[in-house]
TIMI-2910 file (N, C-alpha, C, CB; in pm, 1 decimal, decimal comma, always signed):
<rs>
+----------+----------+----------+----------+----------+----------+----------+----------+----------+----------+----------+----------+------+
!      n_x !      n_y !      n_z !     ca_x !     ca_y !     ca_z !      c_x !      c_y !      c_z !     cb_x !     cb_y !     cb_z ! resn !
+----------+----------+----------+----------+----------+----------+----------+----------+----------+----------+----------+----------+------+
!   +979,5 !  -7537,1 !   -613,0 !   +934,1 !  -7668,4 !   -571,6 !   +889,3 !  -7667,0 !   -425,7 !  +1044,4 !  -7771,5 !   -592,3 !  Unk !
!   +886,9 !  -7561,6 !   -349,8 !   +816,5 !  -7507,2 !   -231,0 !   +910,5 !  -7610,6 !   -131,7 !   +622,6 !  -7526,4 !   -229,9 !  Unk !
!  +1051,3 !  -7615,4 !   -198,0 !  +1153,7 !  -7630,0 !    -77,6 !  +1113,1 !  -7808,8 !     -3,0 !  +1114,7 !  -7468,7 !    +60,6 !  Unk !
!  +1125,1 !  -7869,6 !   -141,8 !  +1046,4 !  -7987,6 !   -183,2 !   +957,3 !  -8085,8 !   -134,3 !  +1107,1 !  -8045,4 !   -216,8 !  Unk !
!   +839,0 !  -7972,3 !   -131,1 !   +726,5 !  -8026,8 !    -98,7 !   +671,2 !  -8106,9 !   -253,3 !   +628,3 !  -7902,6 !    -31,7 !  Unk !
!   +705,6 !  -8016,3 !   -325,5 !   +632,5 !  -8048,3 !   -463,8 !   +718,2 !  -8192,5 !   -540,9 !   +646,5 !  -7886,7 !   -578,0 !  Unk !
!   +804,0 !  -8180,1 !   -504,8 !   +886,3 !  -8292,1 !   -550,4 !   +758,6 !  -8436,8 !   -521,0 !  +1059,9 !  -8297,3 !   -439,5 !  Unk !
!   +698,8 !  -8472,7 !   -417,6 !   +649,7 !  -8579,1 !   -407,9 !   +721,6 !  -8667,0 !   -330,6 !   +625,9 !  -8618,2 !   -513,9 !  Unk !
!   +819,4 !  -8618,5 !   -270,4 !   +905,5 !  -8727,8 !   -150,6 !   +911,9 !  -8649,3 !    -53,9 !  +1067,4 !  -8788,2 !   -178,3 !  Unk !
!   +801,4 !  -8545,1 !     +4,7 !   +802,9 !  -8527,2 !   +172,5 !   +662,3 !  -8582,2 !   +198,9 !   +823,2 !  -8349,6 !   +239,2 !  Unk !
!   +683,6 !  -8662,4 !   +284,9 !   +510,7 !  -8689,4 !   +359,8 !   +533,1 !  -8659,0 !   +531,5 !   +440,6 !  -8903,9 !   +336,6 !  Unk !
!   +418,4 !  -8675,0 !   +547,9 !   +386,9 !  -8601,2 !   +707,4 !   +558,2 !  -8652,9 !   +834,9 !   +173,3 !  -8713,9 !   +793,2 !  Unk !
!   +558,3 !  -8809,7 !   +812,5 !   +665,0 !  -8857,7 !   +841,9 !   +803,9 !  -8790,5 !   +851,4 !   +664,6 !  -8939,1 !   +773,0 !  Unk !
!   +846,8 !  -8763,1 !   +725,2 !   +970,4 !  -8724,2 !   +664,0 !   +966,7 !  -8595,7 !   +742,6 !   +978,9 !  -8716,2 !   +493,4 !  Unk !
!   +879,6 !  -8494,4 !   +732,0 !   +875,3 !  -8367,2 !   +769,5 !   +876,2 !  -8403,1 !   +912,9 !   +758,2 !  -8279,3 !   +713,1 !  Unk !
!   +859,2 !  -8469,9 !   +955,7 !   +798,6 !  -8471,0 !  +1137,7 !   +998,6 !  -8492,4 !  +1180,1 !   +633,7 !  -8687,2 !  +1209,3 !  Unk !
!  +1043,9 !  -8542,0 !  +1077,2 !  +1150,6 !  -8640,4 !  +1141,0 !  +1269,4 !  -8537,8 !  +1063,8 !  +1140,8 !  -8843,9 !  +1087,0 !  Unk !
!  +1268,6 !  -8392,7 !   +971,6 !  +1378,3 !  -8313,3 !   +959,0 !  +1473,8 !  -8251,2 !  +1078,7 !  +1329,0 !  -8218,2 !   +891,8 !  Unk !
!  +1563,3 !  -8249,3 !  +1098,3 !  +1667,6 !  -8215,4 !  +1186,7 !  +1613,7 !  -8109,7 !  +1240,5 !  +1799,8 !  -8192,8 !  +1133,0 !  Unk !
!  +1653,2 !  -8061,9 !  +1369,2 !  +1608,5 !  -7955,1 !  +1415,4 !  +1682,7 !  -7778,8 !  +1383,0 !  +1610,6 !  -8001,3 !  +1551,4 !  Unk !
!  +1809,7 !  -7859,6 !  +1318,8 !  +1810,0 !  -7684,7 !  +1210,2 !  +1777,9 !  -7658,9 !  +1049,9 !  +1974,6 !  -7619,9 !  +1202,4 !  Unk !
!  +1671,6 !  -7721,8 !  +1041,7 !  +1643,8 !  -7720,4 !   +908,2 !  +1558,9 !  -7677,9 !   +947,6 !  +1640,5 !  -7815,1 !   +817,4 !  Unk !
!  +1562,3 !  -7521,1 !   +834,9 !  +1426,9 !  -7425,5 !   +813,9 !  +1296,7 !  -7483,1 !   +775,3 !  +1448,9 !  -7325,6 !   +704,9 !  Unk !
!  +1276,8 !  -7587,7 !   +681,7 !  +1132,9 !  -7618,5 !   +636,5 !  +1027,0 !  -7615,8 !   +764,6 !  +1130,7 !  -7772,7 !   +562,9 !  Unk !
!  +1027,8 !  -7664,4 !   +856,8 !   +904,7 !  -7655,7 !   +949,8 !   +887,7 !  -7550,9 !  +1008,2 !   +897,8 !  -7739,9 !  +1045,2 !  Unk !
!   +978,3 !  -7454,4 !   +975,3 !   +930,1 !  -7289,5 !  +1070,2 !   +849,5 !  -7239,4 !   +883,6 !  +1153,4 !  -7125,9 !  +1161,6 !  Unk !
!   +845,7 !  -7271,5 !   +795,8 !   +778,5 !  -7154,4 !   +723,7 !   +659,2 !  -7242,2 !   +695,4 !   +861,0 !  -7079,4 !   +582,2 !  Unk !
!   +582,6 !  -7095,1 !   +638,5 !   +418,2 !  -7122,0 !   +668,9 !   +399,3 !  -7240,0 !   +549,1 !   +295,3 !  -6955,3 !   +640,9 !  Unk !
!   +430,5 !  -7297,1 !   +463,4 !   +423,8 !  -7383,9 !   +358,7 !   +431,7 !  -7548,2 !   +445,0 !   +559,5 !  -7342,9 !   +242,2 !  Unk !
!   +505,0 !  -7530,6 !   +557,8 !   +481,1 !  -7686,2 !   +625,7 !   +457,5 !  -7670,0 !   +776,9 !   +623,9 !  -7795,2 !   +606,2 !  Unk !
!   +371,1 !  -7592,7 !   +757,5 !   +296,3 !  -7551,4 !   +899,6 !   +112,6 !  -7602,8 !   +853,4 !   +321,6 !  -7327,8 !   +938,6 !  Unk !
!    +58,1 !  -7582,5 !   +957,9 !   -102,2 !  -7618,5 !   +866,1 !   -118,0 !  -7514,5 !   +931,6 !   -226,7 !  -7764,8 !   +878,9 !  Unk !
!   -264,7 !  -7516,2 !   +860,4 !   -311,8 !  -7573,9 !   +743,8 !   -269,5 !  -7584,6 !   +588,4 !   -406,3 !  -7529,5 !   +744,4 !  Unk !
!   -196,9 !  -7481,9 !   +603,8 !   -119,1 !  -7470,9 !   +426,0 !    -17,0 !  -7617,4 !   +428,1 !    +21,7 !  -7278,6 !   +396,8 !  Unk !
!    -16,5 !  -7703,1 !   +515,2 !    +84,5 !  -7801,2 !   +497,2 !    -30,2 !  -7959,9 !   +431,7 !   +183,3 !  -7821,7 !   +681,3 !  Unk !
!   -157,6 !  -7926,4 !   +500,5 !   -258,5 !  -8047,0 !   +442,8 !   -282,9 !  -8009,5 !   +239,5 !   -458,1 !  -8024,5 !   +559,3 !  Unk !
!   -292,7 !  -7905,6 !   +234,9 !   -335,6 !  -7879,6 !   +147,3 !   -204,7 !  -7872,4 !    +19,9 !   -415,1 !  -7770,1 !   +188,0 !  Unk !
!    -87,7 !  -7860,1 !    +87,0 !    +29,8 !  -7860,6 !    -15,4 !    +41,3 !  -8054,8 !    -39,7 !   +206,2 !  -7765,6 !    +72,6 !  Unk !
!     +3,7 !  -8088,9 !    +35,5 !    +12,3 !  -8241,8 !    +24,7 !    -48,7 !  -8295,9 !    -76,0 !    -36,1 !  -8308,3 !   +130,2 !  Unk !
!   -187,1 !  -8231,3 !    -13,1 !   -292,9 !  -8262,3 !   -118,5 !   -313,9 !  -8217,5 !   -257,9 !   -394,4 !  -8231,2 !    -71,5 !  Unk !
!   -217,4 !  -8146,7 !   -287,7 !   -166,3 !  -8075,8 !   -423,3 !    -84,2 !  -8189,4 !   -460,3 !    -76,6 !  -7920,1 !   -412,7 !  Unk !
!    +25,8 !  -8191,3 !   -375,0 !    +69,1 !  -8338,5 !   -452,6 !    +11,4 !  -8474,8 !   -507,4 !   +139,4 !  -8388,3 !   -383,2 !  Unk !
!    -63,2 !  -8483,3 !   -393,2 !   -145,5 !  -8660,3 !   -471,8 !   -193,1 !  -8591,1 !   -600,2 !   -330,6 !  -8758,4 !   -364,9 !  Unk !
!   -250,4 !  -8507,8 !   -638,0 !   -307,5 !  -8457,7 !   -791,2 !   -236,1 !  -8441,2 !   -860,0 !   -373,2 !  -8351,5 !   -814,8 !  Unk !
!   -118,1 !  -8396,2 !   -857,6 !    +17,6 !  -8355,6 !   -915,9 !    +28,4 !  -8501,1 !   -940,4 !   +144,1 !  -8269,6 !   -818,1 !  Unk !
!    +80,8 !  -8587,4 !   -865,7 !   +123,2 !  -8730,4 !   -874,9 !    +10,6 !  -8809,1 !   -932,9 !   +163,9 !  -8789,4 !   -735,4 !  Unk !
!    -85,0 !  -8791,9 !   -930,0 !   -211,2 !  -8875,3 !  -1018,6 !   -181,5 !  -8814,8 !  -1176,4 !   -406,8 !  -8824,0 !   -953,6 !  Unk !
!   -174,2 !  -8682,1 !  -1220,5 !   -146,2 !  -8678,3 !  -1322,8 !     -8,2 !  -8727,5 !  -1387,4 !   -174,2 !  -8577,9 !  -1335,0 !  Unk !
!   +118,0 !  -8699,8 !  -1307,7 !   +246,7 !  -8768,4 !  -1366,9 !   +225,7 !  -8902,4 !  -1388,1 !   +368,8 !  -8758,1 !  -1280,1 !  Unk !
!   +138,6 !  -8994,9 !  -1290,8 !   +130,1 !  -9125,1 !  -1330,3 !    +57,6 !  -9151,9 !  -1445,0 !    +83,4 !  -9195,6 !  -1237,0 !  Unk !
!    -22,6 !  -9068,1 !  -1493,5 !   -113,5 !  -9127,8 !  -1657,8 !    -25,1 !  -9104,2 !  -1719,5 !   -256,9 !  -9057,2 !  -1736,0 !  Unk !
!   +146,3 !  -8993,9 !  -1733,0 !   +219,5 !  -8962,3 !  -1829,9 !   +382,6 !  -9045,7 !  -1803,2 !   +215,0 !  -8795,6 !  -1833,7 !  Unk !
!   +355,4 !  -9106,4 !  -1692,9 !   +515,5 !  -9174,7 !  -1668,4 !   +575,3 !  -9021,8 !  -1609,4 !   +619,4 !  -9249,7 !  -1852,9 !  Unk !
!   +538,0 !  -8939,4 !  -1501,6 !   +614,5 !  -8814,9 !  -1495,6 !   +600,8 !  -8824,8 !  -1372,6 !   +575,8 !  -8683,6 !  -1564,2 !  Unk !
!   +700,2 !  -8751,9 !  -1288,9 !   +671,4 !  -8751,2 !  -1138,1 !   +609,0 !  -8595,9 !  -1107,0 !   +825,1 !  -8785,2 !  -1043,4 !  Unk !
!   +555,4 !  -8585,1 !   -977,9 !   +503,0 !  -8473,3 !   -916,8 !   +559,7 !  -8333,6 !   -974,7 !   +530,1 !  -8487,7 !   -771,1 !  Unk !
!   +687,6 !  -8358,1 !   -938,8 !   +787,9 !  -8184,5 !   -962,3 !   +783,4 !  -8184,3 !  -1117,5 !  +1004,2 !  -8177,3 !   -896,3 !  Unk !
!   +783,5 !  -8246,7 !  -1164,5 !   +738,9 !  -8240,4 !  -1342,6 !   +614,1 !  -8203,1 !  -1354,2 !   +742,8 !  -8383,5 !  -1432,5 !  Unk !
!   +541,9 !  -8236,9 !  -1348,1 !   +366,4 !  -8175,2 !  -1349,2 !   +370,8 !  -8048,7 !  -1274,6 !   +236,7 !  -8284,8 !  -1259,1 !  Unk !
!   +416,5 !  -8030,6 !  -1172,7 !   +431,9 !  -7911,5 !  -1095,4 !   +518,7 !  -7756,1 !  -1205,5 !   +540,1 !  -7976,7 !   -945,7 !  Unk !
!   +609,9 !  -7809,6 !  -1240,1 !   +704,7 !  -7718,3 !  -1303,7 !   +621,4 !  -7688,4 !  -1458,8 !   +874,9 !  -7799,3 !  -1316,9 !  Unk !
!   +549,9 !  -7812,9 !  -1527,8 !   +462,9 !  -7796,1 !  -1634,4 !   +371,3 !  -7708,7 !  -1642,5 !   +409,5 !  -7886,8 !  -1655,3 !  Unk !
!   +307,0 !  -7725,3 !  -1528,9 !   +154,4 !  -7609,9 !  -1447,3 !   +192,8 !  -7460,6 !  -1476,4 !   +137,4 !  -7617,5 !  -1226,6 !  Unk !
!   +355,6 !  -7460,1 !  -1408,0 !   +354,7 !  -7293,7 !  -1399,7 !   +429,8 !  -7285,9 !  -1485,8 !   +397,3 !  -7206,6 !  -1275,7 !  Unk !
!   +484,3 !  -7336,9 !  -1612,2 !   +470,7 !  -7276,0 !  -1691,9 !   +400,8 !  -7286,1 !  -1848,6 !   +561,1 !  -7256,0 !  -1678,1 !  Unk !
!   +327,9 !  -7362,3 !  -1825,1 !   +200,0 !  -7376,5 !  -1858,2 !   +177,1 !  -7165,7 !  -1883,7 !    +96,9 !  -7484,0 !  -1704,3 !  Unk !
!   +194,3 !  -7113,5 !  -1842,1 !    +90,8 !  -6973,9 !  -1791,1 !   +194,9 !  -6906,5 !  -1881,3 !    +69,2 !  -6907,5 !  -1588,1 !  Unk !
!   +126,2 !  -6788,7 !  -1981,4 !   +190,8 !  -6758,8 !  -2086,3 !   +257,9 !  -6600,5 !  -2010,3 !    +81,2 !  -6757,7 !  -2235,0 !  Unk !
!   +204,7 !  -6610,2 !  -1943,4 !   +268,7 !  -6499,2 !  -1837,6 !   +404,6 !  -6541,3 !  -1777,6 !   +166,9 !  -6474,8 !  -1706,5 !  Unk !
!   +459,0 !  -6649,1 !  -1792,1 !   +552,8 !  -6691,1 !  -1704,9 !   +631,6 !  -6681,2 !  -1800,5 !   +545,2 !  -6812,6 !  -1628,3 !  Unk !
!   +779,8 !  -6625,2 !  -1776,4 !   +879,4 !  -6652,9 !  -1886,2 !  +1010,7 !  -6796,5 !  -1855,5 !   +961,9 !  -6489,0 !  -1903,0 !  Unk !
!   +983,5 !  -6809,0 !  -1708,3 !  +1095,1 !  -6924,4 !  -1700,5 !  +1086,2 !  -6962,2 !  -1535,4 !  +1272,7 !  -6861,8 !  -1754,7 !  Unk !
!  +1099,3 !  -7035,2 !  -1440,1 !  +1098,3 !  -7094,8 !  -1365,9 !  +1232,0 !  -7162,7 !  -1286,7 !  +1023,6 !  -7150,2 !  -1413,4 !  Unk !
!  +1267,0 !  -7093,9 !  -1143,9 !  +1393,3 !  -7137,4 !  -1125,6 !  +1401,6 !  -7220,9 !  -1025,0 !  +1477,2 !  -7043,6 !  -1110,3 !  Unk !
!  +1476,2 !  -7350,4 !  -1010,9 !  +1484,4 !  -7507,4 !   -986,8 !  +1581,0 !  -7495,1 !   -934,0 !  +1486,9 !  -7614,3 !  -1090,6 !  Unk !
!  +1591,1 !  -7548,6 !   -820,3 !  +1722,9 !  -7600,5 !   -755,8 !  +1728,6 !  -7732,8 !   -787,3 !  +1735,5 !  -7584,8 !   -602,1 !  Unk !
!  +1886,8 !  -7767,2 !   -829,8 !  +1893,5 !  -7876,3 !   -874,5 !  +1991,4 !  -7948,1 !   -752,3 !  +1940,8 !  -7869,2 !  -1025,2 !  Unk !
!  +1997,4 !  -8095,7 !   -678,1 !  +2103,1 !  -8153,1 !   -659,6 !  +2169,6 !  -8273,6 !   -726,5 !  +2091,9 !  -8169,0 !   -560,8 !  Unk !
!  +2078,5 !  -8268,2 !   -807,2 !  +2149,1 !  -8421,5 !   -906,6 !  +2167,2 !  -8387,7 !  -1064,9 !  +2018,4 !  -8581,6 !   -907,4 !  Unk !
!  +2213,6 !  -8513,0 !  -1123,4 !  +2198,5 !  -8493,4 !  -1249,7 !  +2055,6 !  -8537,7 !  -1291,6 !  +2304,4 !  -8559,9 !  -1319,0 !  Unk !
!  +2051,9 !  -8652,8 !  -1230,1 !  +1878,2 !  -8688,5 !  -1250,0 !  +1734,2 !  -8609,4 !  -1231,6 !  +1852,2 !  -8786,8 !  -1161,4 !  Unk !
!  +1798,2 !  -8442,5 !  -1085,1 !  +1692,4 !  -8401,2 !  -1099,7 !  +1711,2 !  -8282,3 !  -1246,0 !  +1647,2 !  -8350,0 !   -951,0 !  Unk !
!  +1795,8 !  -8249,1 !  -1262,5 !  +1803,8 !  -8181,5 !  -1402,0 !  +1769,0 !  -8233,2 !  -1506,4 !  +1910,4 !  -8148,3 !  -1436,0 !  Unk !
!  +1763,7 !  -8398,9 !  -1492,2 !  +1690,9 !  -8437,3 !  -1670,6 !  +1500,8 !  -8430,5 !  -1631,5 !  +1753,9 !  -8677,1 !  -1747,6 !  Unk !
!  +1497,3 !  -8419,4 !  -1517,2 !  +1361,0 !  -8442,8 !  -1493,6 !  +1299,3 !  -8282,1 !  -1492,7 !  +1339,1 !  -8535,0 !  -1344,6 !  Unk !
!  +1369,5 !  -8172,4 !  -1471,1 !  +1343,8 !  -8045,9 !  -1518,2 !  +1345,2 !  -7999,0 !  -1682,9 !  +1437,0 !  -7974,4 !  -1447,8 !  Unk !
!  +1445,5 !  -8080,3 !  -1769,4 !  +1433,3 !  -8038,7 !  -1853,8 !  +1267,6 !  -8177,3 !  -1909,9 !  +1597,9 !  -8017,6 !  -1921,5 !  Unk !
!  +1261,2 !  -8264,9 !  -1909,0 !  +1131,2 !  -8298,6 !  -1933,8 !  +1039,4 !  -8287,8 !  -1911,6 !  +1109,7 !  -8353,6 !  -1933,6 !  Unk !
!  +1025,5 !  -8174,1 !  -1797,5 !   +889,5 !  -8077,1 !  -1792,6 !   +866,4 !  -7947,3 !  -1825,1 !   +846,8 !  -8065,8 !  -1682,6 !  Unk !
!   +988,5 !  -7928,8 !  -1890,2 !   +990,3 !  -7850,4 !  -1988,3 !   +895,3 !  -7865,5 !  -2129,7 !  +1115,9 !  -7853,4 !  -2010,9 !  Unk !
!   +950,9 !  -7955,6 !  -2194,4 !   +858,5 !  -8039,8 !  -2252,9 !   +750,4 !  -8114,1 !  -2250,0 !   +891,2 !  -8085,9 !  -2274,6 !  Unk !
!   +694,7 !  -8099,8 !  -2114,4 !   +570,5 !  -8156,8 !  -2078,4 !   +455,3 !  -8052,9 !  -2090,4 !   +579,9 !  -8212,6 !  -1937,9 !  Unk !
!   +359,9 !  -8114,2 !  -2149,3 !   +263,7 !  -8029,0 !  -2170,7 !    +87,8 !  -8031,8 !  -2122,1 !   +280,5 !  -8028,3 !  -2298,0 !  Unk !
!    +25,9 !  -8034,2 !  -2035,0 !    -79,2 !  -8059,6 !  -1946,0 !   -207,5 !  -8033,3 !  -2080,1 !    -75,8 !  -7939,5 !  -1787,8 !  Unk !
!   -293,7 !  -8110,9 !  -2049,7 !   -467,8 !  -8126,9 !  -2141,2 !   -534,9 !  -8006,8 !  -2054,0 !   -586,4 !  -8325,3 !  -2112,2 !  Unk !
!   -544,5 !  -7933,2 !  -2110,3 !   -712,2 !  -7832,5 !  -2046,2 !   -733,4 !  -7901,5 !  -1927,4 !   -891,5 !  -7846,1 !  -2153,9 !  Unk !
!   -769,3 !  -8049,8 !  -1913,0 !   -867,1 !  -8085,2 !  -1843,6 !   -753,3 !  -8162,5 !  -1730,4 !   -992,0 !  -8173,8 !  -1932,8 !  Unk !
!   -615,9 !  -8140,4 !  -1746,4 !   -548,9 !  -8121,2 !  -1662,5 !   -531,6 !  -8012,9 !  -1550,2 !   -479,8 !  -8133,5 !  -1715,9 !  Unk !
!   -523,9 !  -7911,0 !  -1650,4 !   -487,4 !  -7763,1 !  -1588,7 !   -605,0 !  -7730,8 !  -1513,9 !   -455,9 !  -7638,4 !  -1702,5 !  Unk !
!   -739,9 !  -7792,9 !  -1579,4 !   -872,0 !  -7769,4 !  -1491,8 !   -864,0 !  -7873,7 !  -1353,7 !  -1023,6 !  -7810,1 !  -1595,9 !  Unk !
!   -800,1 !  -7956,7 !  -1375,1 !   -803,3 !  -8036,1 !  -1255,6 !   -769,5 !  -7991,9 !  -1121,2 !   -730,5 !  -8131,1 !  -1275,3 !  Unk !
!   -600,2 !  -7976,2 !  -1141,3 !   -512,7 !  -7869,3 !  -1064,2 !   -573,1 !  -7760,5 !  -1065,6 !   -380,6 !  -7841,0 !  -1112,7 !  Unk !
!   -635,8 !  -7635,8 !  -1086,5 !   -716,7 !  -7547,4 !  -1078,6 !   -839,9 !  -7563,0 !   -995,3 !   -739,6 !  -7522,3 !  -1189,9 !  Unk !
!   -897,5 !  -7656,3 !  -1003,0 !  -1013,7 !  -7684,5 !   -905,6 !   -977,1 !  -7716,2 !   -768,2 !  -1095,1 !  -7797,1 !   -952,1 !  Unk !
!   -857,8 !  -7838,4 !   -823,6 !   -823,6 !  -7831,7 !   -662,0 !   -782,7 !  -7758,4 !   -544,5 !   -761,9 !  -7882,8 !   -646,8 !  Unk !
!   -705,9 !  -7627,2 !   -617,6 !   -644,7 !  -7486,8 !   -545,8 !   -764,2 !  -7424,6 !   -517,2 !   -542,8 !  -7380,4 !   -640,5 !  Unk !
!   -868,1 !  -7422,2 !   -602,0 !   -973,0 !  -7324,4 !   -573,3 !  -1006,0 !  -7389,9 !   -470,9 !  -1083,9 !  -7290,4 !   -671,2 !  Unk !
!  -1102,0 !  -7532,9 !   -405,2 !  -1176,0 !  -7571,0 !   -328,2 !  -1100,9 !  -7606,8 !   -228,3 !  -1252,5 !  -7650,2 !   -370,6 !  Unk !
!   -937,9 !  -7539,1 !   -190,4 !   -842,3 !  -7580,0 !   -120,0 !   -774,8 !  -7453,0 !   -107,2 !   -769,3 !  -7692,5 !   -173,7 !  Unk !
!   -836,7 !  -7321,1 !    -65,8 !   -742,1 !  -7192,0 !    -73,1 !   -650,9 !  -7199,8 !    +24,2 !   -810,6 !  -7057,0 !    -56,9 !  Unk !
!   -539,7 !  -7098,2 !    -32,7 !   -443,0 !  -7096,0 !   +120,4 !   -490,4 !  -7002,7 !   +240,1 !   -280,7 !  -7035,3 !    +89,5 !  Unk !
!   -480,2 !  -7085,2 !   +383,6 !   -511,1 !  -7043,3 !   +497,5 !   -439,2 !  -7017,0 !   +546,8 !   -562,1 !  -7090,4 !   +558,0 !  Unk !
!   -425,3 !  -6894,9 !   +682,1 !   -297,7 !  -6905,3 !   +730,8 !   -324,3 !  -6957,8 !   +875,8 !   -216,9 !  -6767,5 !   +720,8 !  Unk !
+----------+----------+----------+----------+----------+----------+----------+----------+----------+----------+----------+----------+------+
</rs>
């Protein structure tokens, strides 16, 4: 969940305002440019959970394993709530024209360092 960016509850704010011994702002994932563009993965992530009633880290966890190459996907959990929301993206299953969505957007959005 890229140390929950993908979740859909860090915005520029939240991150600006993490404690000063919390690792997230030293790694390159919430540094920019890779930090505009992980964002911007989310609003797409979150545009698709909203046509399905699903949040971000559900569409996110669907995506990769979505890929028949993938055999399983490992989640840190702190709730019980985020564990029912892992196992329903389990069961979530993305349209082509999903997976093309999210796909376009990574392409016309590569990672920079």
């Amino acid at each position: 969940m890229k140390s929950g960016l993908l979740t859909g509850k860090m915005t520029r704010k939240r991150i600006a305002s993490l404690p000063p011994d919390d690792f997230r702002p030293r790694t390159a994932s919430f540094k920019q440019p890779p930090l505009s563009r992980n964002l911007g993965l989310v609003e797409v992530l979150r545009g698709i959970g909203e046509r399905h009633s699903r949040t971000s880290g559900e569409v996110a966890i669907a995506w990769t394993l979505r890929d028949p190459v993938v055999t399983g996907a490992i989640v840190g959990v702190r709730s019980a709530e985020q564990a029912k929301q892992i196992v329903r993206s389990a069961e979530f299953r993305l349209s082509p024209d999903e997976i093309l969505e999210i796909e376009e957007y990574l392409k016309a959005n590569p990672v920079t360092a």
